[in-house]
Structure formats: C-alpha cells, structure tokens
N, C-alpha and C positions, 0 to 999 in steps of 0.2 A: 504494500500500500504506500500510495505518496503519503510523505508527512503532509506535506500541504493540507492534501483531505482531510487528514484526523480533526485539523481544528475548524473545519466546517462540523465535521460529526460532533466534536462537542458541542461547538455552536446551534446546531440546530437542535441537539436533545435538550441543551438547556432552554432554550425558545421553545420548543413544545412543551415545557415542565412549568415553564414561566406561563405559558398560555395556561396551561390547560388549570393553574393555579389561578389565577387574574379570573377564569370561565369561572371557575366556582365562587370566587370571592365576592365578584359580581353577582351570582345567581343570589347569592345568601345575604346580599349587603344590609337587609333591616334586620339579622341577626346578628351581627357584630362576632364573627367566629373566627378564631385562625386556621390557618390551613390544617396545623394539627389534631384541632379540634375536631375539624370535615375527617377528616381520616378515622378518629376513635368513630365518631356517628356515623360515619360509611360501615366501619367493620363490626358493626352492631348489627347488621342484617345476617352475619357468618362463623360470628363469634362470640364469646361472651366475656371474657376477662381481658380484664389487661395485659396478662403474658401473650393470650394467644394475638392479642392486635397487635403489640409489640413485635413478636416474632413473623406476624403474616404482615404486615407494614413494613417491616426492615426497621422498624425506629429504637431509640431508646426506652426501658422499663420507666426510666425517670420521666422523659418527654411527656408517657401516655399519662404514667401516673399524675403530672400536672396536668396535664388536658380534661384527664376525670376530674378533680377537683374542682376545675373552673364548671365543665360541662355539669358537673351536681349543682354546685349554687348558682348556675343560670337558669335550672328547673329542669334540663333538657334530658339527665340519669337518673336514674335510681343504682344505690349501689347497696348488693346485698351478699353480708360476708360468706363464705362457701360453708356448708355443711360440713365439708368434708378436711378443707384445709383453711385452718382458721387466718391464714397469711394471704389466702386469694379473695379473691371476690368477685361475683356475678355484676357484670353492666346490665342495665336496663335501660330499654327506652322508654320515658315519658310522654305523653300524650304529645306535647309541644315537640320533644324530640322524635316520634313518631310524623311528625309534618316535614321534620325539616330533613330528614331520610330519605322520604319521599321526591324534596326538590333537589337535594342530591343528586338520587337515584336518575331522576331528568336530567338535572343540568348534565350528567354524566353521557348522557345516553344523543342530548345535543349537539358538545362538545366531539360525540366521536364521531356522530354523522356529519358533521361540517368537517372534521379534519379528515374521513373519509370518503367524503362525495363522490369525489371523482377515480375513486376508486374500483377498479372491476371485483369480481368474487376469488377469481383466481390470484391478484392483486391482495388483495386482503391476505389470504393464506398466506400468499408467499412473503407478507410483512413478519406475519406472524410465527410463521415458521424462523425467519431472518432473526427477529428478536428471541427466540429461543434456543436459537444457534450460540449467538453472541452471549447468554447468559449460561447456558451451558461452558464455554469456551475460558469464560471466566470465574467457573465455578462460585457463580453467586449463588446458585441453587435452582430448584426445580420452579419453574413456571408455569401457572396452568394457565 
C-alpha cells in the first residue's frame, strides 16, 4: 500500500466517526446526551450491565460506569444490583429512556441509508466483508 493512502484511510474513518457522531448528536439535541451516553442506551437493546456494554462497545468499565450515573439521575436507567453478583448490576431502561432508544434506533438506521444510498447489495457485502477483513487482520476481534 502507498503511505500516501493510509492517511486518506485514516482521514476518512475519522470523518465517518465524526459524522456519524454529529448524526446522532443532532438526532438527540433536546436531550442533552454524550456520545457515550448514546452508546450505554444503544446497548441496552442487547445487553444488560455495564461489563457487557463495556466489552461489546470497546470502551472503558470507568467510561460506562460514569455514563450510568449521569444516565440514572437524568431519569433515562434504572439500575438494579444483580442477584447473583452483588459487584454487577442490571441496566434498565426507563420509560423516557425507552423513547430515546427508539430515536437512536432511527437516527441509526438514517444515518446508514444516507451513507449507503448509493450503494449496490453486492456493494454492501463487499464493505462488509472488507471491514471484517481489516478487523480480523488486526486482531481487534470478532465482528458480527
């Protein structure tokens, strides 16, 4: 590969990370949320503690663990200590955190059909495929 390209590939992953940040920040601007925050209430549709959103986000325990704190006293969690392991605890979503899941959920689903439009189906694949190449190749780990 030319070096040259490489700092277009950064450049451009960072522009799609920065976009597709700005996309939701936007979507959610009357709830005043960080990007981190979107992250814990995205992975509340798939998860339930904080280890697992940590671990399936790539983020820090401490990141999420401050994001849960703010997301409790905003109204948008419930946090219910585990049964089983009195160090974990169960996320919940709140009725209000239930809505803003949902715009997420949208904004997300927006955000990829505009950055996919003009995309064909074989097209798609072969992104998808390419991104799982690359993450493979760097043993970040598995990608579904």
């Amino acid at each position: 590969m030319d070096l040259k390209n490489a700092g277009y590939y950064f450049s451009a992953f960072r522009k799609l990370y920065h976009s597709y940040t700005d996309f939701q920040l936007s979507a959610l601007g009357e709830y005043d949320l960080s990007p981190n925050e979107i992250v814990v209430l995205a992975s509340l549709d798939t998860v339930i503690t904080a280890s697992e959103i940590a671990c399936d986000a790539d983020v820090s325990k401490a990141l999420v663990s401050r994001s849960v704190k703010l997301l409790k006293e905003k109204g948008f969690i419930t946090v219910v200590p585990s049964l089983v392991d009195k160090r974990e605890q169960t996320l919940e979503l709140t009725d209000t955190g239930k809505t803003v899941a949902v715009i997420i959920n949208d904004a997300n689903k927006r955000f990829f059909a505009t950055a996919l439009a003009n995309f064909e189906g074989t097209e798609q694949e072969a992104l998808l495929a390419l991104l799982k190449l690359m993450m493979k190749n760097l043993s970040i780990g598995e990608w579904t």
